[in-house]
C-alpha positions as CSV (number, residue, x, y, z in Angstrom):
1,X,2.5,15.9,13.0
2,X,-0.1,15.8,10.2
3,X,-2.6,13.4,9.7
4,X,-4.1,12.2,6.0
5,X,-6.0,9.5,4.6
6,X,-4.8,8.7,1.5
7,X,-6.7,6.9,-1.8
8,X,-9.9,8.3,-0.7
9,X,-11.7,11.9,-1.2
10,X,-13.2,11.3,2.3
11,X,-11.4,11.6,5.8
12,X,-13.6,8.6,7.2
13,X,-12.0,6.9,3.9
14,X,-8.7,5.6,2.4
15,X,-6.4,4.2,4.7
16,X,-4.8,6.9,7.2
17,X,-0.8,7.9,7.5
18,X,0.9,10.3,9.6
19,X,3.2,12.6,8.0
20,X,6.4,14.5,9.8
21,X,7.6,17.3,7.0
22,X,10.0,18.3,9.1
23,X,11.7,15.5,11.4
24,X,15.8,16.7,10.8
25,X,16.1,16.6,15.0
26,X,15.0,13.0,14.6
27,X,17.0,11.3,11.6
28,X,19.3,9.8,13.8
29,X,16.9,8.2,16.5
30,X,15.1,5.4,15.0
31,X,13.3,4.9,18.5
32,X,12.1,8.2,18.4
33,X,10.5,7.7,15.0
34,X,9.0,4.8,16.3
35,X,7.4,6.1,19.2
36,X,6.0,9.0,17.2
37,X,4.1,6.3,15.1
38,X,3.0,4.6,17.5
39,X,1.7,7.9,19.3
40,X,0.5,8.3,16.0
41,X,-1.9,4.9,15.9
42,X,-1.7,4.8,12.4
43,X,-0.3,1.6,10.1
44,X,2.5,4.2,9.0
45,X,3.8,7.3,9.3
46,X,6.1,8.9,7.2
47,X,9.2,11.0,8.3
48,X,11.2,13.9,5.9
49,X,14.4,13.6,7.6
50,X,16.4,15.7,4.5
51,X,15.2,18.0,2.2
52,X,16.4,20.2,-1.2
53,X,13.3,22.4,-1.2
54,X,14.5,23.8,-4.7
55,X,15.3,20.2,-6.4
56,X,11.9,19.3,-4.6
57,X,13.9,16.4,-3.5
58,X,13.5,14.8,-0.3
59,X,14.4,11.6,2.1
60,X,11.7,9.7,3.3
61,X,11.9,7.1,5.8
62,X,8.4,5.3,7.0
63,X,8.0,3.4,10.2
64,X,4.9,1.7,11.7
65,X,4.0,1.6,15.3
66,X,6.2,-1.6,15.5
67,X,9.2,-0.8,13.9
68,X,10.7,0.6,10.2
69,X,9.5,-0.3,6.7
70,X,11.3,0.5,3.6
71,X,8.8,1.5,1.3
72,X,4.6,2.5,1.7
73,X,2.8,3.5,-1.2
74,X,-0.3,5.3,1.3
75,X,2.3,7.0,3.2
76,X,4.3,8.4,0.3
77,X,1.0,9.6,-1.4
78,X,0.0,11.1,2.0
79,X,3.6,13.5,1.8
80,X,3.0,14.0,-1.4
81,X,-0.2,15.7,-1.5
82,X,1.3,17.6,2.1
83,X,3.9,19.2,0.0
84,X,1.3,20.2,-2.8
85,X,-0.9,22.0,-0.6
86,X,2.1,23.9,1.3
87,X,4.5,24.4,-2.0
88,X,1.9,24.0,-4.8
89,X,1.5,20.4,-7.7
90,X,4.8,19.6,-9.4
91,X,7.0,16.7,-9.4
92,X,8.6,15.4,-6.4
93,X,11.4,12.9,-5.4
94,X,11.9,11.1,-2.7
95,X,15.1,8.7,-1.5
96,X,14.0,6.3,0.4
97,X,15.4,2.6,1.7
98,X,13.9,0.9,-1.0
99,X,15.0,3.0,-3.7
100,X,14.5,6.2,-5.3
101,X,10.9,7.2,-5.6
102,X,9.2,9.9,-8.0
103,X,5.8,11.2,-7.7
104,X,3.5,13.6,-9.5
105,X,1.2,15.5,-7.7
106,X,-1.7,17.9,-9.8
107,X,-4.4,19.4,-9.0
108,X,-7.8,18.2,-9.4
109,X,-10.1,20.9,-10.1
110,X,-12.3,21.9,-6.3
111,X,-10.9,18.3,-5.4
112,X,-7.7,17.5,-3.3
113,X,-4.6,17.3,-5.4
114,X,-3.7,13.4,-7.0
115,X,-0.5,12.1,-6.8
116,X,1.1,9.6,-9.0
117,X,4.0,7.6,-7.4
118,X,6.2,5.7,-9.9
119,X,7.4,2.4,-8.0
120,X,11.1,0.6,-8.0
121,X,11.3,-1.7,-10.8
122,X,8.8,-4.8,-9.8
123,X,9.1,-8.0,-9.8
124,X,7.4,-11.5,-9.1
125,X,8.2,-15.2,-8.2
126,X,5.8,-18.3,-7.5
127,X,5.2,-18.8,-4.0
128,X,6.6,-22.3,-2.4
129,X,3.4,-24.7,-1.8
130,X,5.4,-26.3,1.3
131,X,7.1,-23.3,3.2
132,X,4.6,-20.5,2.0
133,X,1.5,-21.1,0.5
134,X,0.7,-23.6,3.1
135,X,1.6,-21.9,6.5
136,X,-0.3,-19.1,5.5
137,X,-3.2,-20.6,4.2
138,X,-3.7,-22.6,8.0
139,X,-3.0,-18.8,9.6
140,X,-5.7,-17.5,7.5
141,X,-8.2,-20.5,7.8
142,X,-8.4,-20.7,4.1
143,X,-8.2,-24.2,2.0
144,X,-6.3,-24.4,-1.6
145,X,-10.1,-24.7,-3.0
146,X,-10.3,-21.1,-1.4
147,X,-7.7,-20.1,-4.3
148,X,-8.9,-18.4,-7.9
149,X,-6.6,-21.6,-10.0
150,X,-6.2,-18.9,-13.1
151,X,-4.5,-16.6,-10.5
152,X,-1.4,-18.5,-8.7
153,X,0.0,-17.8,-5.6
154,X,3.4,-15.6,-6.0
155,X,5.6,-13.4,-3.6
156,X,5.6,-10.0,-5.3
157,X,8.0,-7.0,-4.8
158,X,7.9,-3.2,-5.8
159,X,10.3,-2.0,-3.0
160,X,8.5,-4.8,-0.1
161,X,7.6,-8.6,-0.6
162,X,4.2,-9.3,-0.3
163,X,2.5,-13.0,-0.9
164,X,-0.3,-12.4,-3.6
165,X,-3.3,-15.1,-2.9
166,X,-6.3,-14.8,-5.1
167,X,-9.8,-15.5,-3.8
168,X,-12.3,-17.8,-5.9
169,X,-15.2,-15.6,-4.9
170,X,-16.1,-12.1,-3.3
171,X,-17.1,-13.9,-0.5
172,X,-14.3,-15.8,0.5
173,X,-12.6,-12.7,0.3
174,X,-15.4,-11.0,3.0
175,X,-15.0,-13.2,5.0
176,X,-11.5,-12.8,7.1
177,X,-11.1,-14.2,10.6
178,X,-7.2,-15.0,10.7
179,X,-5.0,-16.0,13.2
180,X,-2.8,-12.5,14.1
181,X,0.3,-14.2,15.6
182,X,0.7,-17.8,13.3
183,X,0.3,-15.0,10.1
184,X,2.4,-12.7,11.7
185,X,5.0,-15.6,12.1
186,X,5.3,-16.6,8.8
187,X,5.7,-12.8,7.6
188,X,8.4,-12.2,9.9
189,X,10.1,-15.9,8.5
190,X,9.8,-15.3,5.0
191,X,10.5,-11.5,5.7
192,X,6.8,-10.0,3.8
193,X,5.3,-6.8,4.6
194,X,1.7,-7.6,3.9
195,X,-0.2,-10.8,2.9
196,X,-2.1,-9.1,-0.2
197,X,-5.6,-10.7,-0.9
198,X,-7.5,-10.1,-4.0
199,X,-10.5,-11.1,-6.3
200,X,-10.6,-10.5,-9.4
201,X,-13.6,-8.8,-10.5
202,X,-13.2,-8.1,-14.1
203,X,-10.9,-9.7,-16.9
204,X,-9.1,-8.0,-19.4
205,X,-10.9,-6.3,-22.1
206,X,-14.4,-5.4,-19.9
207,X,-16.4,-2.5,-19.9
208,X,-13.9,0.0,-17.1
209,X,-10.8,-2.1,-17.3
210,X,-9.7,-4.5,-14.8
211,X,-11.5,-4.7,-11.6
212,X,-9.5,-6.3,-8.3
213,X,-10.8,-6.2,-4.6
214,X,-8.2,-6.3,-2.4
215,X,-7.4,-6.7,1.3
216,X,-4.2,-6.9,3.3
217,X,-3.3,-8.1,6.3
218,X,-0.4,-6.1,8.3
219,X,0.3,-8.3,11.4
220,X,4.4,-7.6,11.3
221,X,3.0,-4.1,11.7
222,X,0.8,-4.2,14.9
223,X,-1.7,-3.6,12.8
224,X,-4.8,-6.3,11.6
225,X,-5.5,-5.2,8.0
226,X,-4.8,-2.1,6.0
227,X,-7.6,0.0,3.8
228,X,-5.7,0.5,1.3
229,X,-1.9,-0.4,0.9
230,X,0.1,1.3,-2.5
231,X,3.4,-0.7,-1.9
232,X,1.0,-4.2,-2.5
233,X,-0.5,-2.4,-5.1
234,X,2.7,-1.5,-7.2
235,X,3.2,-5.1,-6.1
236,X,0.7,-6.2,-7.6
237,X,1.6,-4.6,-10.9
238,X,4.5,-7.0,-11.0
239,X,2.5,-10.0,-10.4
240,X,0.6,-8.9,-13.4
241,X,3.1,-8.5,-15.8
242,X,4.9,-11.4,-14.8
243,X,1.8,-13.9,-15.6
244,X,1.5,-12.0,-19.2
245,X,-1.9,-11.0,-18.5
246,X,-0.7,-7.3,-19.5
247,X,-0.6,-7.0,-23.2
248,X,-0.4,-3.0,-23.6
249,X,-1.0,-0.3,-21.0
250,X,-3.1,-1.2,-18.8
251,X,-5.3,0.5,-15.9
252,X,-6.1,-1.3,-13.1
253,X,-8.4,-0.3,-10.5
254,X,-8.2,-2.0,-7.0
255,X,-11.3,-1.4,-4.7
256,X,-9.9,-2.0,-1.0
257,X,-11.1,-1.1,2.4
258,X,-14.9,-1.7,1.6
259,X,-14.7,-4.6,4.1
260,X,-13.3,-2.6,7.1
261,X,-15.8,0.4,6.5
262,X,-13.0,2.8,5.1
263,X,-13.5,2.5,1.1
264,X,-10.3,3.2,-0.8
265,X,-9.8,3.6,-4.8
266,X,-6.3,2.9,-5.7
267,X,-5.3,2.9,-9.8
268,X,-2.5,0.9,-11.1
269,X,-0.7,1.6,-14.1
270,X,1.7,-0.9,-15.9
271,X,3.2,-1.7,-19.2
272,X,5.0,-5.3,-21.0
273,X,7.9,-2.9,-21.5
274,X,8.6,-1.6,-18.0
275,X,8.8,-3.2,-14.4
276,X,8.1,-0.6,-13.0
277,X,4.3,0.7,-12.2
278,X,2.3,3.7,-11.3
279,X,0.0,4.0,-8.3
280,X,-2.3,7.1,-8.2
281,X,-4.7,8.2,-5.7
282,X,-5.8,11.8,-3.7
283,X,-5.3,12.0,-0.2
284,X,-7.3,14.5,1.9
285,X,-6.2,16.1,5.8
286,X,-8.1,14.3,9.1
287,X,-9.7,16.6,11.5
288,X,-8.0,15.8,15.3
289,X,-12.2,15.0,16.0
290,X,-14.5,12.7,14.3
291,X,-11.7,10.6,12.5
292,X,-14.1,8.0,11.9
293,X,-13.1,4.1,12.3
294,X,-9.8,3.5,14.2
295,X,-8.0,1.4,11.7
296,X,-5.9,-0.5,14.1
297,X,-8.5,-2.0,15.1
298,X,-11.0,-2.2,11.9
């Protein structure tokens, strides 16, 4: 059982995964998988459960402490950068319950290696004011002035739904005290894997790009908030595209984590032309000692 934190060049960074590169004995026994994750602590850990080391081809399944989730962007970066540093960089696929998944992993220079996960195709819908903005805005003790009104409330998807709320200002954004179970109710009703909370930092066409500060709440997982989440990310790429506020490539970089004390850089990549998008970030081991923040409880 390896540990990583992944979008970060720092073990007391990113957001931490376990990672199983060898978990055959257990692809059969869900239960199992769940009790090494939750042995584990963190908001995922990944599992190889089949593997064609010379197509570099592999089945990944992910499961929280709490149960199974199809698809996590931290996770899948985390195996990916595992495999680099035991097989060397390359290209790398990965079946999982969402779909298929290929990554790029290089190597970056005296750095740990990056790797580049291309996502399901994306997409996005608006969020229903009665049955799902609503709910979750009372969970999370926000009001609709809370709410950036150039930036509207949708349920995004890049392998996982995830409700997309955008924050007027930074500190609204600071400042989360929600209610665990009522959030963690409505997830489990409208069947979302994270809430994904953002501010927009920069617009289109500013000095570095686009700028978006994100955090996520993770209640269906057992888990209060994630550093850095690369399924809500890819997400998010969706929920970009489908407002039109992507008019050629475009990179995105989403600062996440600051809030918790484990600072993560994530970089999104998306196009008009595809619905797919591109999440990049390096992932580095965690010593057994001096991990650093738990993030279960962050």
């Amino acid at each position: 059982m390896l540990r990583y934190s992944a979008f970060t060049t720092r073990p007391d960074g990113g957001n931490p995964a376990g990672v199983v590169l060898d978990a055959a004995a257990l692809a059969d026994d869900d239960a199992a998988m769940t009790a090494v994750a939750a042995r584990i602590g963190y908001s995922e850990t990944a599992f190889i459960t089949e593997r064609d080391e010379a197509a570099r081809r592999y089945r990944l399944r992910y499961f929280s402490p709490l149960a199974e989730v199809a698809f996590c962007g931290h996770a899948t970066i985390a195996t990916a950068v595992a495999l680099a540093e035991r097989d060397g960089p390359g290209g790398l696929v990965f079946d999982t319950a969402a779909g298929e998944i290929r990554v790029e992993t290089t190597a970056d220079g005296d750095g740990p290696p990056r790797a580049t996960l291309t996502s399901v195709p994306t997409r996005s819908r608006p969020a229903d004011p009665g049955t799902e903005i609503e709910p979750t805005l009372a969970a999370l003790g926000w009001s609709a002035e809370d709410l950036d009104p150039a930036l509207p409330p949708h349920v995004a998807f890049a392998g996982n739904d995830h409700l997309v709320l955008a924050a007027a200002t930074r500190e609204r954004l600071a400042d989360l005290d929600y209610d665990f179970d009522a959030l963690g109710a409505v997830m489990r009703r409208r069947g979302w894997t994270t809430v994904q909370l953002v501010w927009r930092e920069t617009a289109e066409g500013a000095a570095g790009g686009l700028v978006f500060h994100a955090r996520d709440p993770f209640p269906v997982g057992g888990v209060v908030e994630d550093p850095a989440t690369g399924a809500a990310a890819a997400a998010f790429g969706g929920y970009l595209r489908v407002l039109g506020l992507v008019d050629g490539p475009t990179r995105v970089r989403i600062r996440q984590g600051e809030d918790m004390g484990r600072p993560s850089d994530l970089l999104l990549d998306i196009t008009p032309d595809d619905p797919r998008a591109r999440v990049s970030g390096q992932a580095v081991p965690i010593p057994r000692t001096g991990q650093g923040t738990d993030p279960r409880t962050a």
